[in-house]
C-alpha positions in Angstrom: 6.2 11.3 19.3 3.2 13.7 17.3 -0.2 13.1 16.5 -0.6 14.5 13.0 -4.1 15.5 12.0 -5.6 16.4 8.2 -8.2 18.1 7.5 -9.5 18.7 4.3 -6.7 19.2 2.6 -6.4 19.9 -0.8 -4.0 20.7 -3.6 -4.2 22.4 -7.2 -2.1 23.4 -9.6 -3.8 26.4 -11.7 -7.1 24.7 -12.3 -6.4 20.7 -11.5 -6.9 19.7 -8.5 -4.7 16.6 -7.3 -5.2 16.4 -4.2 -9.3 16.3 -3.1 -10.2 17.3 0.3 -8.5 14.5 2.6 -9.1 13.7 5.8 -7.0 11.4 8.4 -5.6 11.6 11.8 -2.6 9.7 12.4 -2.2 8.5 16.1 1.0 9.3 18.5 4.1 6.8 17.3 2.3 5.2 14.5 3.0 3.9 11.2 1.1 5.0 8.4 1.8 3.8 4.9 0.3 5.7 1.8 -0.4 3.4 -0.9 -1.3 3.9 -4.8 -0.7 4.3 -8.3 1.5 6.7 -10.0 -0.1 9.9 -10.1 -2.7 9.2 -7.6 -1.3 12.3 -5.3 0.3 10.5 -2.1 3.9 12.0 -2.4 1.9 15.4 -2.8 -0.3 14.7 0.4 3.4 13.9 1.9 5.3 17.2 0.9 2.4 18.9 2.1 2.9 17.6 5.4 7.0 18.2 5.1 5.8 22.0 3.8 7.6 21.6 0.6 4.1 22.0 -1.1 1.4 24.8 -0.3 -1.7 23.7 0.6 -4.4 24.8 -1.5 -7.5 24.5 1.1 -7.6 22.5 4.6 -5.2 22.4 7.3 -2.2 20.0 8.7 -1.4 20.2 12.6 1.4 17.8 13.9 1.7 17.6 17.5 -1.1 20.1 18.4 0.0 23.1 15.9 -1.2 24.1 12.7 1.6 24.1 10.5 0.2 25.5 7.2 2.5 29.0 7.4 5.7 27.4 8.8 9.1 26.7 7.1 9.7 22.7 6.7 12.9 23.1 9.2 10.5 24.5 12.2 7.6 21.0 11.6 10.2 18.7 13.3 10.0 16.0 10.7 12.8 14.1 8.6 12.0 13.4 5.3 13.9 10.3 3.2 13.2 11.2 -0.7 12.8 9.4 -3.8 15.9 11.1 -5.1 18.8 10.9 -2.4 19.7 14.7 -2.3 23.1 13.8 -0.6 25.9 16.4 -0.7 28.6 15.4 -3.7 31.2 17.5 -1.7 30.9 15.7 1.6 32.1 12.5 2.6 29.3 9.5 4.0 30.1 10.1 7.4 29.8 14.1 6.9 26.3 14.0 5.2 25.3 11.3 7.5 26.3 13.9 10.9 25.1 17.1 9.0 22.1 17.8 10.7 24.2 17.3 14.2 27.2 19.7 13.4 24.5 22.6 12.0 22.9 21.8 15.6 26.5 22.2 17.4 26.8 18.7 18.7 30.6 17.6 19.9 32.7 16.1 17.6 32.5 13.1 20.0 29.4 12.3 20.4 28.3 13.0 16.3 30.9 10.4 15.6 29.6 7.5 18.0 26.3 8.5 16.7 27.3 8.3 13.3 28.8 5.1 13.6 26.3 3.4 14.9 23.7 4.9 12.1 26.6 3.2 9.7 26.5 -0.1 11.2 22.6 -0.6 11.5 22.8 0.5 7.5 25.8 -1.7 6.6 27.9 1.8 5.5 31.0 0.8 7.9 33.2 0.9 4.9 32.0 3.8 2.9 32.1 6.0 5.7 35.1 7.8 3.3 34.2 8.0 0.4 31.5 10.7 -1.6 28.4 9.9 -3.2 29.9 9.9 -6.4 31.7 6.6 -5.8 28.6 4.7 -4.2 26.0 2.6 -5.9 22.3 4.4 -6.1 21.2 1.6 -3.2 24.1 2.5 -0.5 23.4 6.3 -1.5 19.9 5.8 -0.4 21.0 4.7 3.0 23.4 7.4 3.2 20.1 9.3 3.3 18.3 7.7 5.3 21.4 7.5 7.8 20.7 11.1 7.6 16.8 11.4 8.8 17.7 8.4 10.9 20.4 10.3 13.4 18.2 13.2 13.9 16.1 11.0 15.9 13.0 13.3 15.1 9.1 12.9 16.5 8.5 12.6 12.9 9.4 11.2 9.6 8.3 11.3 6.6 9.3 8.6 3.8 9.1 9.2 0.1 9.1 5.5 -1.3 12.8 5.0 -0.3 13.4 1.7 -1.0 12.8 2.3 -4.7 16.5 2.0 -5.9 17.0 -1.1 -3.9 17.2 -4.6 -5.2 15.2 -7.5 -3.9 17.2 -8.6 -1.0 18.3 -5.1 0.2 14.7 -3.6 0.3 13.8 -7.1 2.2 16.2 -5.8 4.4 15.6 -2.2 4.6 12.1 -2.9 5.7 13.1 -4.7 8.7 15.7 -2.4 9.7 13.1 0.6 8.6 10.5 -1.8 11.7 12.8 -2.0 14.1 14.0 1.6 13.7 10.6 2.7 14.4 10.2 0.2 17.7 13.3 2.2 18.8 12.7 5.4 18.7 8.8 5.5 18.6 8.4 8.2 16.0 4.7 9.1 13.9 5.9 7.7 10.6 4.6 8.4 7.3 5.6 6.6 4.3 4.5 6.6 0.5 4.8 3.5 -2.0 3.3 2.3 -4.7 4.3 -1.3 -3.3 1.9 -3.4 -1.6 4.3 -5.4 -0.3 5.9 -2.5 1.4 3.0 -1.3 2.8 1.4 -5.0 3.8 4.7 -5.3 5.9 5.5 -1.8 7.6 2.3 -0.9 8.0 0.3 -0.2 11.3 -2.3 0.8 8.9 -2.9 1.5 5.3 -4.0 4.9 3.7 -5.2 3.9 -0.2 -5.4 6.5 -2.6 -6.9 7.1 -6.1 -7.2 10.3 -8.2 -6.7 12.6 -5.1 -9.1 10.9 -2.7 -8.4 8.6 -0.2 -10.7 4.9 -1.0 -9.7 3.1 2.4 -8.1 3.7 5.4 -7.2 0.4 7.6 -4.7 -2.3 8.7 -3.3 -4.8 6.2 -5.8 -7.6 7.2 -8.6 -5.4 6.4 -7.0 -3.4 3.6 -6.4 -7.2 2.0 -9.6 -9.2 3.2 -12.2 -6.4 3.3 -11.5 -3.8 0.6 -14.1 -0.8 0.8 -14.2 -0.6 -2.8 -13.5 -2.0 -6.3 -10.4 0.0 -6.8 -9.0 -1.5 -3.7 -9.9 -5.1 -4.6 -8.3 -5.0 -7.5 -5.2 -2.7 -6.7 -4.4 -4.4 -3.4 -3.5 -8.5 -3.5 -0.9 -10.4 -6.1 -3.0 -11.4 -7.9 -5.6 -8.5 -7.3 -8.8 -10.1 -6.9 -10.9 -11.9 -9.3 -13.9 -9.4 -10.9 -16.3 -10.6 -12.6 -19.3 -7.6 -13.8 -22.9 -8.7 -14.1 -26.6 -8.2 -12.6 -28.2 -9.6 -10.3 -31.5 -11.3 -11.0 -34.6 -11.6 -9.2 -34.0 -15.0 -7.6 -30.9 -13.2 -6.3 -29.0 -15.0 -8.6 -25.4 -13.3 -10.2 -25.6 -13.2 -13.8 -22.5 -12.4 -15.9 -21.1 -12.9 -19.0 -24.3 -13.7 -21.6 -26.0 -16.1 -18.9 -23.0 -17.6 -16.5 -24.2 -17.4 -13.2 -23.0 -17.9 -9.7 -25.2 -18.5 -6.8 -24.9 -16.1 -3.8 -25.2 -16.6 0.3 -28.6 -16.9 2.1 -30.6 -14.0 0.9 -27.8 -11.3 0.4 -28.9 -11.8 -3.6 -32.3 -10.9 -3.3 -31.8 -7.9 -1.2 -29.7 -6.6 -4.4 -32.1 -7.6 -7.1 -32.4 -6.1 -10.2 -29.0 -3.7 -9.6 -25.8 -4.4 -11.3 -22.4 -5.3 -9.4 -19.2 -6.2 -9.7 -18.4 -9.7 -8.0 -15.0 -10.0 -6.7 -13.6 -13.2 -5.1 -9.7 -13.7 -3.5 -7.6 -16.2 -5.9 -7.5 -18.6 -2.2 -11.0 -18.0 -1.9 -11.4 -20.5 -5.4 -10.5 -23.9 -6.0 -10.1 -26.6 -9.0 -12.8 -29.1 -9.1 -14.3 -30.8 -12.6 -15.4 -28.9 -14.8 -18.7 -31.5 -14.8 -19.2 -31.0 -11.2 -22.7 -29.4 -10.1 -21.7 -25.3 -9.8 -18.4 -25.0 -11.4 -17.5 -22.3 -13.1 -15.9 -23.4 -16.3 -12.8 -22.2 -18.0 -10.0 -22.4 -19.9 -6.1 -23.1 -18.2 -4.0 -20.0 -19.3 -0.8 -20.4 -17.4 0.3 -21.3 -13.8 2.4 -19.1 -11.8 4.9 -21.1 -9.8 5.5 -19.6 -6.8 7.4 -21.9 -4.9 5.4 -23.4 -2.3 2.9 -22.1 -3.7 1.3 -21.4 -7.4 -1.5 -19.7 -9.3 -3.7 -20.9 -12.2 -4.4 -18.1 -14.2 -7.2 -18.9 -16.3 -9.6 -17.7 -18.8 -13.2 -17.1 -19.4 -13.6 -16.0 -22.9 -11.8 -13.0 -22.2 -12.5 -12.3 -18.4 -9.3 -13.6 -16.4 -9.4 -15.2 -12.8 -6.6 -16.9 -10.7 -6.8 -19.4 -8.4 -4.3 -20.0 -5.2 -3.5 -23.2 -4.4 -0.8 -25.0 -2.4 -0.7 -28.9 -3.9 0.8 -29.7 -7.1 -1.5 -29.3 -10.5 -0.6 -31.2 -13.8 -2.7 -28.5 -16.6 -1.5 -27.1 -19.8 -2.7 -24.2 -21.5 -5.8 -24.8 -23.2 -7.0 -27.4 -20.7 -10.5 -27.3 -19.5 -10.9 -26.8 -15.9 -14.2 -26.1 -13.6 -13.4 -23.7 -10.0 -15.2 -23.4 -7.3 -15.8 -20.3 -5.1 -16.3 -20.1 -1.3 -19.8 -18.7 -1.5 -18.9 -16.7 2.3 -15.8 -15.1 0.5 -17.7 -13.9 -2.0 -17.6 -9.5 -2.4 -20.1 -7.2 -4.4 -19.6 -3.7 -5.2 -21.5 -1.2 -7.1 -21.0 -0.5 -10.8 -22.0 3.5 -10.2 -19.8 4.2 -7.3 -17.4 1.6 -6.7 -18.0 1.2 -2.8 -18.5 -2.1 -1.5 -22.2 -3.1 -1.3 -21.7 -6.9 0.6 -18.6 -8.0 1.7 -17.5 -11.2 4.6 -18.3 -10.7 8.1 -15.2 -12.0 10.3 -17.7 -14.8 11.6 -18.3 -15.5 7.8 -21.8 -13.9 8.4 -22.6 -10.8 5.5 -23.1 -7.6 5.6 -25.1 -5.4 3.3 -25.0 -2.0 2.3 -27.8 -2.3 0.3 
């Protein structure tokens, strides 16, 4: 196990910048998932730390050394890549037990090692053949099998689930879990999937446009988002946001006079500035549309879900979903009223995008006025 520590590290190439003076220190044996858009510079921030990128400014130590100058084979870390990089000449089993016969392992012992890789990965009965004759999901756990038997203090993952389809990256990420609960190694692993990253990660690193936004667990990535971009990147559906001022009663004011009243006296604190109100589709309900509060709309479509749904509906342009469990009989077109859990209820600033009031855990607020 390695503690890996970044400090201000940056990337450009020629005169853009991508990658903007990040910070984090990932602990001993944890699990860190990157998470963002395309583009936003988290498979960057990743070869950086694999050295298959220079670093522009800033520094990377894993496990107590400063690793800026040295070769990606003397970091100690396996890195899984988009792309499987597999050898076409070499057989499963023989890309699988590379790394061990370039170290001088026995014959012996790289088979029984290999052969268990094979059967955690379900590659039993492609051991023969070359990566020619596999499909792009069983060549991507050929290279995984690969990091995997290494058994390294680190490894790096660059969203390699990505060729997988729905029921194999289901259970990819389990065996991915449990992999880690073996062998106890600092993970580091880059998706643009939320759901990837809500269930392998000990905590969540969010990135935009080079800069990390939010650095957390799931549960506070999801209920607490530091900023607008999170709110409405993180969550299907991403959170509701609605853009508006706030008045001097400490009233929210959006959309030519709609309003919707705020806790206590969080409003007033914030009045007279303009912010973005952002609410969680469970945090709202269906009620009349005639009832004393509602927000009314109009019935777009329902997402069934299963044991669940979503009503997606519309305010004259402006979107918002609701989460419900019980069984809804609307058409599109319909008019429906929704009601939001007042202690649910997020602002953020229209200038910066940071969170200015956001729940409590005791369903108290807090202000950063």
């Amino acid at each position: 196990m390695a503690p890996i520590f970044i400090r201000g590290v940056k990337k450009n190439y020629g005169k853009n910048a991508v990658v903007h003076g990040v910070d984090l220190e990932i602990q001993s044996g944890e699990f860190i998932v990157i998470l963002g858009p395309s583009g936003c510079g988290k498979s960057t921030l990743l070869r950086m730390v694999a050295g298959l990128e220079e670093i522009t400014g800033g520094e990377i130590a894993i496990d107590g050394r400063v690793v800026n100058q040295l070769e990606p084979r003397e970091r100690g870390c396996a890195m899984v890549f988009q792309n499987y990089a597999l050898y076409p000449h070499m057989s499963v089993a023989e890309n699988i037990g590379y790394a061990l016969k370039v170290a001088g392992i026995p014959k012996a012992e790289r088979d029984l090692r290999i052969a268990d890789v094979a059967k955690a990965l379900s590659l039993e009965p492609f051991l023969e053949r070359r990566p020619a004759a596999l499909s792009g999901g069983q060549r991507q756990r050929v290279a995984m099998g690969r990091a995997m038997i290494r058994e390294p203090k680190v490894f790096l993952f660059d969203e390699p689930l990505s060729n997988l389809d729905a029921k194999l990256r289901i259970a990819m990420r389990a065996e991915i879990r449990r992999l880690h609960r073996r062998l106890g190694a600092t993970s580091i692993f880059v998706t643009h999937d939320q759901n990837e990253a809500m269930t392998l990660a000990d905590r969540i690193v969010v990135m935009n446009a080079g800069n990390v936004e939010q650095v957390g667990t799931p549960e506070e990535v999801y209920h607490y988002p530091a900023s607008r971009f999170v709110a409405g990147f993180v969550g299907t559906p991403a959170m509701n946001l609605l853009e508006g001022r706030i008045n001097e009663n400490g009233i929210f004011i959006y959309d030519e006079g709609r309003t919707v009243t705020l806790p206590a006296e969080r409003g007033k604190q914030l009045a007279g500035q303009r912010v973005v109100l952002g609410v969680r589709a469970e945090a709202a309900r269906l009620v009349s549309p005639d009832a004393p509060g509602a927000l009314v709309a109009t019935a777009d479509f329902i997402e069934e879900l299963g044991a669940s749904r979503v009503v997606h509906a519309d305010f004259d342009g402006l979107p918002f979903a609701v989460a419900m469990t019980g069984s809804v009989s609307l058409k599109t077109g319909d008019r429906i009223g929704i009601a939001i859990d007042q202690d649910s209820i997020h602002l953020y600033s229209t200038e910066t995008g940071k969170v200015l009031v956001a729940p409590a855990r005791n369903n108290a607020m807090t202000v950063n006025a």
